[in-house]
GUDO-970054 format. One record per residue (C-alpha): residue number from 1; x, y, z. Coordinates in Angstrom, 2 decimals, decimal comma. Each point is the difference from the previous one (the first is absolute). Layout:
// GUDO-970054
NULUM   k       X       Y       Z
NULUM NUM       X       Y       Z
...
This chain:
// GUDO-970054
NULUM   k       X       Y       Z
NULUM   1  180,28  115,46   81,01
NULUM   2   -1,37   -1,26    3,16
NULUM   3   -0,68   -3,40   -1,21
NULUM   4    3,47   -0,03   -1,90
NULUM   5    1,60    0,13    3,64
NULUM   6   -2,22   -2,66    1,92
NULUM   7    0,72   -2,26   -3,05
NULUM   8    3,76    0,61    0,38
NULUM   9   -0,03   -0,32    3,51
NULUM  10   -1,89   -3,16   -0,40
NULUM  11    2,44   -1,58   -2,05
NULUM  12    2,74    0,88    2,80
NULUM  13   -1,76   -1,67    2,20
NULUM  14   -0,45   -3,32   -2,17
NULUM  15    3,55    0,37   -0,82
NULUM  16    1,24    0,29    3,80
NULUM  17   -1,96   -2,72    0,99
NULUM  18    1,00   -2,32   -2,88
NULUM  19    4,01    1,00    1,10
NULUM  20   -0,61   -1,25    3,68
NULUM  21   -2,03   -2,95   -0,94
NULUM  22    3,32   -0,92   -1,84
NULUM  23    2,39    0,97    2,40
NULUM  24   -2,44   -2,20    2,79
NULUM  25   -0,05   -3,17   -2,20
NULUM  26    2,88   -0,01   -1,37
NULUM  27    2,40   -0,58    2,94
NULUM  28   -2,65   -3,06    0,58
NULUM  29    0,57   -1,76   -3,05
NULUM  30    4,09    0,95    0,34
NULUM  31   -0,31   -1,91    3,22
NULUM  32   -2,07   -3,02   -1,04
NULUM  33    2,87   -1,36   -1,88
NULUM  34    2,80    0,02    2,90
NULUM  35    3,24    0,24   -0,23
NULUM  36    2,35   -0,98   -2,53
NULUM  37    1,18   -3,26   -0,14
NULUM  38    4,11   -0,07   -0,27
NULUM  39    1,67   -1,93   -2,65
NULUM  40    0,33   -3,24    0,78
NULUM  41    3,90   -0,68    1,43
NULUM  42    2,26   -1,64   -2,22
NULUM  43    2,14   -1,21    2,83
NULUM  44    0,12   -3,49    1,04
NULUM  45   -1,41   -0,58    3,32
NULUM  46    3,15   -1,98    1,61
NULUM  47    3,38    0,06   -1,21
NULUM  48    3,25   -2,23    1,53
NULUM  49    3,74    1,88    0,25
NULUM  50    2,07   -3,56    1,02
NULUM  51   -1,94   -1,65    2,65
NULUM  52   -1,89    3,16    1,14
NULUM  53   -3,86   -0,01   -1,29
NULUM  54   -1,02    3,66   -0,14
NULUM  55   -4,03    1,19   -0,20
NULUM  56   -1,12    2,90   -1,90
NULUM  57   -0,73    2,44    2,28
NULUM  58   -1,04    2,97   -2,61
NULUM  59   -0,01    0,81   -3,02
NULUM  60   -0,20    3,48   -1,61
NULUM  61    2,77    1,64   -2,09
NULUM  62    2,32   -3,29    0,77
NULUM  63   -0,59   -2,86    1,80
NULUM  64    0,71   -0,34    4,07
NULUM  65    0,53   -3,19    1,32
NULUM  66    0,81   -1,29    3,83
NULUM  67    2,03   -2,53    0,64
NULUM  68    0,88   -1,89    3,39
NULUM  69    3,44    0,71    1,21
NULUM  70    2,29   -2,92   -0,04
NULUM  71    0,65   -1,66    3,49
């Protein structure tokens, strides 16, 4: 009976250690990779309204562009 529980208790251990050696090198490996690129942005980087020239300024769920005002 006795060596039924140290056996048991054995395997806990094993088993708790094996848990945190995951939980420890697993964050690692998450944050080896980096960040997610974003898509790449299917808006043109300079469009022209008339005589205006406006510059892409971001681009996300539409496209934001700055333009000079007119003097």
């Amino acid at each position: 009976m006795r060596k039924n529980v140290r056996m048991l208790g054995a395997l806990a251990l094993i088993g708790i250690l094996v848990v945190g050696l995951c939980v420890v090198l697993t964050p690692g490996t998450a944050l080896a990779k980096g960040k997610p690129q974003p898509p790449p942005c299917p808006c043109p980087e300079t469009i022209q309204i008339g005589d205006m020239v406006c510059v892409l300024d971001a681009c996300g769920f539409d496209c934001v562009y700055v333009c000079p005002l007119p003097f």
